[in-house]
N, C-alpha and C positions, 0 to 999 in steps of 0.2 A: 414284926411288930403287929400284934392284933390290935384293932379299931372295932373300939364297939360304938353302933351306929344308931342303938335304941332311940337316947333322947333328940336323936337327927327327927327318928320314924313320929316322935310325939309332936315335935316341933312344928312340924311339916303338917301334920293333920291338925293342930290347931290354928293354922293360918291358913288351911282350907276351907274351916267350918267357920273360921270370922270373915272369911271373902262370904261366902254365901248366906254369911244372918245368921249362921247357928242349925240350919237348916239344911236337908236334903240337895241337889238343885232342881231334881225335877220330883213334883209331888203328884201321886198315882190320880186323885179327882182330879186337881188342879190343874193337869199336863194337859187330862184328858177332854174338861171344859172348853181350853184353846181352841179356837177352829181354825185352821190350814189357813196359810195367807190367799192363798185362791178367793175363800170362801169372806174374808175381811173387807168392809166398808163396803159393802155392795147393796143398790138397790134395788136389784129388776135383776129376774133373773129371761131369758129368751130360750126360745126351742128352733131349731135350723135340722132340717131336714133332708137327707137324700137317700131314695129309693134307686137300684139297679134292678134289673129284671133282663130275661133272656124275651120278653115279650114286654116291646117299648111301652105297649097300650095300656099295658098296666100300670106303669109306674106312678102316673101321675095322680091317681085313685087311692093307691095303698100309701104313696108318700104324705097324702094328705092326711089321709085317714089315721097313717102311722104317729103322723106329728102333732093331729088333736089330741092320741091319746095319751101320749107320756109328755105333754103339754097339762092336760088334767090330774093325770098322776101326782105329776110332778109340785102341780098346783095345790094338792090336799094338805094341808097342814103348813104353807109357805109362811116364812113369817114376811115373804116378799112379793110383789107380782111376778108370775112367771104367763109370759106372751109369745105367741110366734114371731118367728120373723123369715125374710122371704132374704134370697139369694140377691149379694149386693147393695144388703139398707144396712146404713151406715152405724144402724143401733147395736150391730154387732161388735164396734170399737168403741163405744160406750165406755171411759175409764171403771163407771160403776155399776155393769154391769157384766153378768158372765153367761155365758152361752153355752145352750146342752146340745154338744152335734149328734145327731143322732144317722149311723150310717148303718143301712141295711143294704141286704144282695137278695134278690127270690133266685132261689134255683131248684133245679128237675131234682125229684129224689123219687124214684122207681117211677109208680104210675101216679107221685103226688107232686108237691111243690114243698120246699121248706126256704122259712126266713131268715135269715143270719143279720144279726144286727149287733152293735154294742153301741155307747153311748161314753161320750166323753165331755169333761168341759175345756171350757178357753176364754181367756180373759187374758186379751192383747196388751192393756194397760198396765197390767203387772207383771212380768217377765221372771220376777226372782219365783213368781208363782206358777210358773206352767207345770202342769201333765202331761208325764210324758205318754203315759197309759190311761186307758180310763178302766170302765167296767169290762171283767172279762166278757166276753163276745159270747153271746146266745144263739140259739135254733129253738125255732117255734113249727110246728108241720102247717101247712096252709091247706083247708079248702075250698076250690073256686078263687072268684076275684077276691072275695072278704078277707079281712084278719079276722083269725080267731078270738074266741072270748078267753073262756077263765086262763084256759094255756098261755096265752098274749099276755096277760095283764101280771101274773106269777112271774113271766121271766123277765117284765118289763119293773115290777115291781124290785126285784133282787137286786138290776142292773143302777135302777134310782136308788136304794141303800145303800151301794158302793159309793154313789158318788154324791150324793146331797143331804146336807149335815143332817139336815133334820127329819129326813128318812133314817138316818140309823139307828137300826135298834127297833126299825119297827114292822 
């Protein structure tokens, strides 16, 4: 016995297109306006900091230094405050706030030093929103004690577009 299953296939997609309004379900602006649950009802954003080095002496110089600047980066264009915050203050479990850890390493490379960082968020109060990943992980070469400039700032900059709404795109 042949079955034909046409008016099954017509059947079926008009009681698709009237679950969803008559409409697509996901619309190419619309999808894309959505911001990540991470990124939702938050008001403060904070910067957390830690630098590793093969020379302890340093660390405490360049993790500062490190955490002013994509602190201010971060800060350009915010539609929210973004603030340090220090190791064990409690503003970091903040339901409405979300935190940019930012973890670097200095290590020997020949006769220089380079910095390996990447940059993630976290925001303990919402759990269906965690990342597992953040921005893929940079190298910057270092001079001396300093961070470098334009170099620093391009890969710091890249690593903030992955990950904060309103750096992307820019």
């Amino acid at each position: 016995m042949q079955f034909e299953c046409l008016p099954l296939r017509g059947a079926a997609a008009v009681v698709i297109l009237a679950a969803c309004g008559g409409a697509p379900a996901v619309n190419g602006p619309a999808a894309a306006a959505t911001q990540p649950l991470m990124w939702q009802q938050i008001a403060r954003a904070r910067v957390l900091c830690l630098v590793s080095s093969e020379v302890p002496a340093d660390n405490r110089a360049l993790q500062d230094a490190l955490c002013a600047r994509v602190r201010e980066m971060a800060a350009e264009g915010a539609p929210i405050p973004v603030d340090p915050v220090g190791f064990g203050d409690p503003a970091v479990l903040e339901p409405d706030t979300v935190t940019l850890l930012v973890h670097a390493s200095v290590q020997a490379d020949g006769d220089g030093r380079l910095l390996i960082f990447s940059i993630r968020p976290f925001r303990p109060a919402r759990p269906d929103s965690a990342e597992l990943f953040g921005a893929a992980p940079r190298a910057v070469r270092l001079s001396g004690s300093a961070l470098p400039g334009p170099e620093l700032d391009s890969a710091l900059a890249a690593a903030l577009a992955q990950t904060l709404p309103w750096k992307q795109g820019a």
